[in-house]
C-alpha positions in Angstrom: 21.8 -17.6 -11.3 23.5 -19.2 -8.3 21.8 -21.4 -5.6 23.4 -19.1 -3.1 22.1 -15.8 -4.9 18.6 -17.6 -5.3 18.6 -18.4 -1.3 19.0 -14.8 -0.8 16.4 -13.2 1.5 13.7 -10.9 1.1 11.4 -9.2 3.1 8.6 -6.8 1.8 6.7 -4.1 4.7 3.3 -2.5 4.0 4.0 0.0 7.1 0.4 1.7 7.6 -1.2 4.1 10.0 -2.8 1.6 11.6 -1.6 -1.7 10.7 2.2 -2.8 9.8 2.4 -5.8 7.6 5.3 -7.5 6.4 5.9 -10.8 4.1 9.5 -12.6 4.8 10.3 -14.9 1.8 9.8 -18.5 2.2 7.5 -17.9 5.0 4.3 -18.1 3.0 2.5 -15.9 5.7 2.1 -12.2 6.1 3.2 -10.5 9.6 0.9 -8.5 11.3 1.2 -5.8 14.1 -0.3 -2.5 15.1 1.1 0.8 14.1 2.2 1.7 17.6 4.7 1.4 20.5 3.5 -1.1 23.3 -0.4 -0.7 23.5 -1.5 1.1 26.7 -1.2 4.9 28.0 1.5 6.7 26.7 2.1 4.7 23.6 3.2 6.3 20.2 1.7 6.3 16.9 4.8 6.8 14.6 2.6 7.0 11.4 -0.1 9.1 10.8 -1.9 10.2 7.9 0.6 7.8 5.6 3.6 9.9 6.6 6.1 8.7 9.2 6.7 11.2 12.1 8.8 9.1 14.4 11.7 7.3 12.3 13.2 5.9 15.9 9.7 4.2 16.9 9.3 2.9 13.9 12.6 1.1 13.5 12.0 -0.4 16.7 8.7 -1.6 15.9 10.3 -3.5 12.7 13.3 -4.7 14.8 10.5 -6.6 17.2 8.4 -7.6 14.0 11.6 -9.0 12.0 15.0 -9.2 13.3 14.5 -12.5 15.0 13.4 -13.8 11.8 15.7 -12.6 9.6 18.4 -13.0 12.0 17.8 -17.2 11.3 18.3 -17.0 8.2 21.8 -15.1 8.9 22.3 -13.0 5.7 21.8 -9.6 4.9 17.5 -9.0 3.6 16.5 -7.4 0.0 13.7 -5.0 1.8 11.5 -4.1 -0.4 8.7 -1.4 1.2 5.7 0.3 -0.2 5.1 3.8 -0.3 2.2 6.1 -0.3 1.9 8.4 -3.3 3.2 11.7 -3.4 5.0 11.3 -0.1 8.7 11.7 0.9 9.6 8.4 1.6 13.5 10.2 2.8 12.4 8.8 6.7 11.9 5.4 5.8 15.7 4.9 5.2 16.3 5.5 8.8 13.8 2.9 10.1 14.4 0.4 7.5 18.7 0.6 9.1 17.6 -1.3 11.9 17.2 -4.4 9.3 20.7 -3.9 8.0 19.4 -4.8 4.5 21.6 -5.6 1.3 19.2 -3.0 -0.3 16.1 -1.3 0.1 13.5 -1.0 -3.3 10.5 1.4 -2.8 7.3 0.9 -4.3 4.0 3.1 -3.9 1.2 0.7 -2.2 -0.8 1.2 -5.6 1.8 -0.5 -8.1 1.9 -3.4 -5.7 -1.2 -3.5 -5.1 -1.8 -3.9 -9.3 0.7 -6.4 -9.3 -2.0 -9.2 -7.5 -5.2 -7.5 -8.5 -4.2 -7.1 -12.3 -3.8 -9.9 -14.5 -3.4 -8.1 -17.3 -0.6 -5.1 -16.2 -1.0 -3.2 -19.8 -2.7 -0.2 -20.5 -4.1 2.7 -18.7 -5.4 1.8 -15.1 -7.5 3.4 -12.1 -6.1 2.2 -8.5 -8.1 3.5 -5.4 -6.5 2.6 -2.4 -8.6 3.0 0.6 -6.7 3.3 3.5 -7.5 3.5 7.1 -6.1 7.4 7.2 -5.5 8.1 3.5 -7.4 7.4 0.2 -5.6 7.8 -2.9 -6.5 7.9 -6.6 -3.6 6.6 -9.0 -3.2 6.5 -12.8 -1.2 3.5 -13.7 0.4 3.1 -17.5 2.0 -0.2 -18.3 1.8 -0.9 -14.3 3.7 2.5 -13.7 2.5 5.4 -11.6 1.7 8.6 -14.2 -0.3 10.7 -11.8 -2.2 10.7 -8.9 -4.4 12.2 -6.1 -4.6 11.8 -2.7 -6.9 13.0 0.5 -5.9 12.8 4.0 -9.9 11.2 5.1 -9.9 6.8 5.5 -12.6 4.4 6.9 -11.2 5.4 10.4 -13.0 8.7 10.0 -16.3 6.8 9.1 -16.2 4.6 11.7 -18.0 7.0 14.0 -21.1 7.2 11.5 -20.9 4.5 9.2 -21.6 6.4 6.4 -19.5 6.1 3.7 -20.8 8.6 1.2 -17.6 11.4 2.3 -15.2 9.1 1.2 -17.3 8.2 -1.9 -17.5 12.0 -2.9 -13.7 12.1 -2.0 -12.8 9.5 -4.5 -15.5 10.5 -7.2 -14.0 14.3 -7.0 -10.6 13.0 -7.3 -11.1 11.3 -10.5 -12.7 13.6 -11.4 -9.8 15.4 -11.4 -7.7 13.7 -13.3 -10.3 13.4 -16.2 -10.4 17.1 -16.1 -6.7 17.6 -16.7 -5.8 14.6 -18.9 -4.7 15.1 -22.7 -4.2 11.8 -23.1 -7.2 9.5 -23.3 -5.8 7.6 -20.8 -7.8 8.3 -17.6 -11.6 7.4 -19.4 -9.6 4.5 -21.1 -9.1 3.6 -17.2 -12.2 4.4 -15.9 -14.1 2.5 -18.8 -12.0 -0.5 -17.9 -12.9 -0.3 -14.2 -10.6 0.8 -11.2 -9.1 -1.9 -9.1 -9.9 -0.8 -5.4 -7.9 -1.7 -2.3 -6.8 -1.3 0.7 -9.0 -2.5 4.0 -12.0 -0.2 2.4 -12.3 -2.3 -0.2 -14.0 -4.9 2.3 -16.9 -2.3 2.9 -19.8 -3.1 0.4 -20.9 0.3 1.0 -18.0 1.7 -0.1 -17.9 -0.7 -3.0 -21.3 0.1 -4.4 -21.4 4.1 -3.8 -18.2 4.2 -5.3 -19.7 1.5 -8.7 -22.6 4.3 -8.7 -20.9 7.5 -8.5 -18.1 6.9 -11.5 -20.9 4.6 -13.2 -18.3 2.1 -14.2 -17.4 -1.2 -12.6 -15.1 -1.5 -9.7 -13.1 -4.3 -8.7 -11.6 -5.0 -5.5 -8.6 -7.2 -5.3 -8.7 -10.6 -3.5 -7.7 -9.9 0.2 -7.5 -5.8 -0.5 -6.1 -5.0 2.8 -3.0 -7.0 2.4 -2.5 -6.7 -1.7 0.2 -4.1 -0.8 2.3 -6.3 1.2 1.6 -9.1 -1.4 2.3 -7.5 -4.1 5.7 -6.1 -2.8 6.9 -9.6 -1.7 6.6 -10.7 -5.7 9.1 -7.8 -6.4 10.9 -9.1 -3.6 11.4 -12.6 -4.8 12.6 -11.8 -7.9 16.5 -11.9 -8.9 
């Protein structure tokens, strides 16, 4: 491979309902805004529930976040971006324009999440990704999404009460789920290995323990859970 092919930026975005993240390559940090126009009355919240409803805000919001930056570096970015599950990622195209990238790579936030929180990527594999507006359940396969579940209830809706036990019945019901309509083997083969949590719930130690209890197998969060998807996109993003 060529020097000039290697130099080659990258950029990986972990756009969230909450928080937008993003990893330029060679900058060794991740990037971190709120999900929302200028804070103050009247602003916008262009994601919600894991699904973008304002395309235009959004692009904006990355344009403040990352043009500058990759403008330096004056060549055309590799954007890789993660993706809920079982969500029409069709609106992220128009956002993602405002980079003028040489391509754009999706990748649901669980596979790159498995990609820093798995050393061992073979093999059937639980990832719960607990979100601040969205939990989801997903059953990897040789780090490949096979199925999954999702529910439209985060930590933000706990926050209020600080009890975690809704989401922990969420979760436990959605693998439940899966067990129930697997042929396979391959869901218990996950769940006896233990499900990798993350996601910015996977800091709760409530969360963590109900969750341990309920499925009565070990969990495992990832190192730094609420930025794995980010991370883990920016390793497909360095790559050739």
């Amino acid at each position: 491979m060529s020097l000039r092919a290697r130099l080659r930026p990258g950029v990986a975005i972990d756009m969230g309902s909450v928080r937008t993240r993003a990893w330029p390559a060679g900058r060794g940090v991740v990037l971190t805004v709120p999900t929302m126009t200028f804070p103050g009355p009247g602003s916008c919240y262009p994601v919600r529930r894991g699904s973008i409803v304002d395309a235009g805000e959004c692009a904006r919001l990355l344009e403040r976040l990352l043009s500058r930056r990759l403008h330096r570096v004056g060549r055309r970015p590799l954007v890789v971006v993660t993706t809920p599950v079982l969500c029409d990622a069709g609106e992220l195209s128009a956002a993602l324009d405002v980079l003028a990238p040489r391509a754009v790579r999706a990748v649901t936030a669980v596979e790159a999440a498995a990609l820093v929180g798995e050393s061992d990527p073979a093999g059937p594999l639980f990832v719960i990704d607990l979100g601040a507006h969205v939990t989801e359940v997903a059953l990897l396969s040789g780090g490949e999404l096979t199925r999954a579940r999702r529910s439209p209830m985060g930590t933000t809706d706990l926050a209020a009460t600080g009890v975690p036990e809704a989401l922990v019945r969420s979760v436990t019901a959605m693998v439940g789920q899966l067990l129930d309509t697997d042929t396979t083997g391959q869901a218990l083969a996950a769940l006896e290995r233990g499900p990798l949590l993350t996601g910015g719930g996977a800091l709760w130690p409530e969360l963590v323990h109900g969750l341990a209890r309920r499925l009565g197998s070990t969990v495992r969060p990832v190192p730094a859970p609420h930025t794995a998807a980010v991370r883990g996109a920016a390793l497909l993003a360095s790559r050739p």
